[in-house]
C-alpha positions as CSV (number, residue, x, y, z in Angstrom):
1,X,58.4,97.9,87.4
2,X,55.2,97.8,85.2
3,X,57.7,96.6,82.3
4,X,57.7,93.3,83.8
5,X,53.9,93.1,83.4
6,X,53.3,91.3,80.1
7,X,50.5,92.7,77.0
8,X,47.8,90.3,76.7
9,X,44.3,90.0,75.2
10,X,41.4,87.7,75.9
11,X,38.2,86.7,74.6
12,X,35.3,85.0,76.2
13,X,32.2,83.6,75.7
14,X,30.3,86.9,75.5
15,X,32.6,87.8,72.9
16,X,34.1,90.6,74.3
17,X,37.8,91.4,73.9
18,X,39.4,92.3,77.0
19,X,42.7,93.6,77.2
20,X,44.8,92.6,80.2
21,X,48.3,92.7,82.2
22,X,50.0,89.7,83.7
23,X,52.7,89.6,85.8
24,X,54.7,86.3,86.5
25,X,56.7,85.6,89.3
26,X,60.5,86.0,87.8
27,X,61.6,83.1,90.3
28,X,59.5,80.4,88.7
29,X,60.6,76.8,89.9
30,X,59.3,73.7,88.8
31,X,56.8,71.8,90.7
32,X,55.9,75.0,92.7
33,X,52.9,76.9,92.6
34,X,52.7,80.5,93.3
35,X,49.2,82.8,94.7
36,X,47.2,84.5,92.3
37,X,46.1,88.1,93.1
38,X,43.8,89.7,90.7
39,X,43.1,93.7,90.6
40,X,39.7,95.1,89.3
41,X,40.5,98.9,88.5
42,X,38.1,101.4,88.5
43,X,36.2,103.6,86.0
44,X,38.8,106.4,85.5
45,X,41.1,103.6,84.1
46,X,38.4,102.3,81.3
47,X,39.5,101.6,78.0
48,X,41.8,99.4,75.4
49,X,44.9,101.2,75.9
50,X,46.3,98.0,78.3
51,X,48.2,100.5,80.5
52,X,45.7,102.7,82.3
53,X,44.5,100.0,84.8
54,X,47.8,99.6,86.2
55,X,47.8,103.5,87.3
56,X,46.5,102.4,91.5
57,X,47.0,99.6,93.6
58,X,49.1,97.7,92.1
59,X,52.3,98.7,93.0
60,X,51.8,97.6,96.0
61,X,51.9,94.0,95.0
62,X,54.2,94.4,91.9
63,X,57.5,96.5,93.7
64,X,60.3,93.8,94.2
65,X,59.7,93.8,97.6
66,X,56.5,92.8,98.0
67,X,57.5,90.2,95.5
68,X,60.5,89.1,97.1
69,X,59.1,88.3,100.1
70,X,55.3,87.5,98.5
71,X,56.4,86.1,94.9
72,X,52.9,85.7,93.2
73,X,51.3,86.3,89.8
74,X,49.1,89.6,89.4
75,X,46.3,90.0,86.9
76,X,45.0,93.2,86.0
77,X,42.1,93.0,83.4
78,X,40.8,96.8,81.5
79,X,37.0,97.4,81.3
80,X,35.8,99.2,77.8
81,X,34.8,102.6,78.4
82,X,31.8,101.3,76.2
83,X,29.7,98.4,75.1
84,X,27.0,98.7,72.3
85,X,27.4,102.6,72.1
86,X,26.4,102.6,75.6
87,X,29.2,103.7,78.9
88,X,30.1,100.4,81.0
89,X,31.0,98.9,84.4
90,X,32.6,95.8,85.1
91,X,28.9,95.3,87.2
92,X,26.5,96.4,83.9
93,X,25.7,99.4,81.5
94,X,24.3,101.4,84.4
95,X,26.2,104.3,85.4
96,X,24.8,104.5,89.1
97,X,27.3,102.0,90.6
98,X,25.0,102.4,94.1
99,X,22.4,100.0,92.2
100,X,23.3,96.7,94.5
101,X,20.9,93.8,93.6
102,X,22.3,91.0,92.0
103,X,21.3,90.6,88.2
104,X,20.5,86.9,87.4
105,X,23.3,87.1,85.6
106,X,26.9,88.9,85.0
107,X,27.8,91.7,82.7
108,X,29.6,90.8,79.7
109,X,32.6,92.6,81.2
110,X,32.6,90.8,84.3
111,X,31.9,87.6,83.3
112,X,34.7,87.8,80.5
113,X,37.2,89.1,83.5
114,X,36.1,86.2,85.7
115,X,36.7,83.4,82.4
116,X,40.2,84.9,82.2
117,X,40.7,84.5,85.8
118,X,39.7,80.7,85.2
119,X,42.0,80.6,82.0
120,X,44.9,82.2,83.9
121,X,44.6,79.9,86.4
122,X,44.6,76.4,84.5
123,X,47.1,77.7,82.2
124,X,49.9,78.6,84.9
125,X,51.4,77.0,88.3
126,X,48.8,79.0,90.3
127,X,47.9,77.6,94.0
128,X,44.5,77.2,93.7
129,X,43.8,77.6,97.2
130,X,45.7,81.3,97.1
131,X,43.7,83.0,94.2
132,X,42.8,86.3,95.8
133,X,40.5,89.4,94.5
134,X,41.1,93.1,95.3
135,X,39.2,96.2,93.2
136,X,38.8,99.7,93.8
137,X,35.6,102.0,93.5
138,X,33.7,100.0,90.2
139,X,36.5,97.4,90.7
140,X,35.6,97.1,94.3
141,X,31.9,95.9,93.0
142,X,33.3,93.8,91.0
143,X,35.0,92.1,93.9
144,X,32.3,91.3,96.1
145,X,29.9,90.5,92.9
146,X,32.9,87.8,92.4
147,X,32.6,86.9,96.0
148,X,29.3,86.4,95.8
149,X,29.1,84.3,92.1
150,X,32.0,82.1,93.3
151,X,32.4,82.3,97.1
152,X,34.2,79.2,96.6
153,X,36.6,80.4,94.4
154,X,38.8,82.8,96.7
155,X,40.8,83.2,99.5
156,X,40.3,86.7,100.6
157,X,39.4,89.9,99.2
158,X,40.2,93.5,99.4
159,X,37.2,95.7,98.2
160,X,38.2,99.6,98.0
161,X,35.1,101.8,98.4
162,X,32.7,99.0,96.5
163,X,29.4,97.7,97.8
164,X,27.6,94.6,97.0
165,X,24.3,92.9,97.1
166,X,23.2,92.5,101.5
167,X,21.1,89.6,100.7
168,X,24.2,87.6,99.9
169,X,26.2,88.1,103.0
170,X,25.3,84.7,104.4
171,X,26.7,82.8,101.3
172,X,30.1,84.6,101.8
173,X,30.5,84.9,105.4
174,X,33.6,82.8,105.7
175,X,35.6,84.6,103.2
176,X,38.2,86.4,104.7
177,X,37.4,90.2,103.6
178,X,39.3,93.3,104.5
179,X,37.1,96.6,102.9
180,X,38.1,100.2,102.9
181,X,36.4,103.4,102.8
182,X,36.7,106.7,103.0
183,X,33.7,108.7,105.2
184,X,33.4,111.5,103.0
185,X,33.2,109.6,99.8
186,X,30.7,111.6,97.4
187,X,31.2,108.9,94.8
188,X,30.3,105.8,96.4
189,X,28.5,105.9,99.7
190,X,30.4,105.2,102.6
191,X,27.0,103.0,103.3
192,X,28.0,101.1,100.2
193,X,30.6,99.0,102.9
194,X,29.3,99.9,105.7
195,X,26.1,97.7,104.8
196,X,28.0,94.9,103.8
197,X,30.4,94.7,106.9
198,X,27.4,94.9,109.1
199,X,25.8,92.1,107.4
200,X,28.2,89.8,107.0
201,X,28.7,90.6,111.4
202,X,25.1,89.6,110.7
203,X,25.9,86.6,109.2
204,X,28.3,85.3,111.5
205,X,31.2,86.5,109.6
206,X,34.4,88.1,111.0
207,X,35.1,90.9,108.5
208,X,37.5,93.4,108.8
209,X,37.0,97.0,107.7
210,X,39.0,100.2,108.0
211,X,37.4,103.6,107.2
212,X,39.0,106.7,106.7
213,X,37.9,109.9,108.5
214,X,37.9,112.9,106.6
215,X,39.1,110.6,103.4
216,X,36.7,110.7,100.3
217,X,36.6,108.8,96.7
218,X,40.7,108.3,96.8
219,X,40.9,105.7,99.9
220,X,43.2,103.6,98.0
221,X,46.2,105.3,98.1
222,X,46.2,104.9,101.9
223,X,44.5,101.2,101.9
224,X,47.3,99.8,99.7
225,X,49.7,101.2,101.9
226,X,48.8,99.6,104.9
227,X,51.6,97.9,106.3
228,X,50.1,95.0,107.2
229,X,47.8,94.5,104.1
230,X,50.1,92.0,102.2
231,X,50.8,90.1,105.1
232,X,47.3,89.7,105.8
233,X,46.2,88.8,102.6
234,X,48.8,85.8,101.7
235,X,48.2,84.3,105.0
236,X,44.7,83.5,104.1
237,X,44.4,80.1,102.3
238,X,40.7,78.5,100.8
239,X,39.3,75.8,102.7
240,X,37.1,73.8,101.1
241,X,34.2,73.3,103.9
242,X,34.9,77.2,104.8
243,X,31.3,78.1,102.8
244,X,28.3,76.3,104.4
């Protein structure tokens, strides 16, 4: 399956090189444009081998039935384990991922994963109003710092035990977001989503959010197989006026 997922690398303006996996729909026809689903993995998965990040989640949106009935391109970028002798995140050089206010601006990881996205994007017959973001532990950061950098950018989003800046919640409140977590996470807080569900209900958002009882770090393996995760996701399309 992850044969069909082609070696790439890319660098951006921060001068990072970023390995990455792309997967492209094998029924390509012309003049049709196909979603976008792109999967920020988390910090077990670090490095510049190109492989590791595909280890969770993204079978779920690679098996051939999942693309049979949901043909789409998935794009799987790989975080370095280190930047400037120092460990890294896709969110910054800290290694407490449970620090959740908003830098001014990206880390060099994130920022690089998020002009890849936009290179992806211009470079293949991608539907711009179906480019969707999912991530898991660090990756599921990354997804709501994405959400929150360029709430007009995606679709939906499936965060996977992340957390995100509060203050924010207003500027993404009309992104469809489905979040997982498990209760008895000693990684990342269940209050990590928690927090952000409540204050996007706040905000006058409609989030939906599934935790785990008795589940801790690993609540991805059971998020990814919900059976009605794909179908949810795809049916979700931007809309331009959706952010106020």
């Amino acid at each position: 399956m992850f044969e069909d997922f082609g070696f790439h690398e890319f660098t951006g303006s921060a001068k990072l090189r970023l390995p990455y996996r792309l997967l492209v729909p094998s029924d390509l026809s012309s003049g049709q444009k196909y979603p976008l689903v792109v999967l920020f993995h988390g910090s077990g998965e670090r490095g510049d081998d190109n492989k590791k990040q595909l280890i969770n989640g993204v079978e779920r949106f690679a098996r051939p039935e999942s693309q049979a009935e949901h043909p789409c391109f998935v794009l799987v970028p790989q975080c370095p384990l280190h930047l400037g002798g120092q460990p890294i995140m896709w969110t910054g050089e800290r290694e407490e991922m449970h620090q959740l206010k908003l830098s001014p601006e990206p880390a060099a990881p994130l920022q690089t994963a998020l002009e890849l996205l936009f290179m992806v994007q211009g470079k293949y017959p991608v539907d711009q109003d179906r480019v969707y973001i999912t991530g898991i532990s660090m990756g599921g950061f990354a997804t709501w710092e994405s959400l929150i950098r360029h709430p007009q950018h995606f679709a939906a989003a499936i965060p996977v035990c992340g957390g995100g800046d509060v203050s924010f919640a207003d500027q993404i409140k009309r992104i469809p977001v489905w979040a997982f977590h498990g209760a008895e996470d000693p990684v990342v807080p269940v209050k990590c989503s928690r927090l952000m569900i409540e204050m996007l209900s706040k905000a006058g958002g409609n989030p939906r959010y599934t935790e785990y009882p008795g589940v801790g770090h690993n609540s991805w393996d059971r998020a990814y197989a919900e059976p009605e995760l794909l179908s949810w996701f795809f049916s979700q399309k931007k809309i331009v006026n959706k952010i106020e």
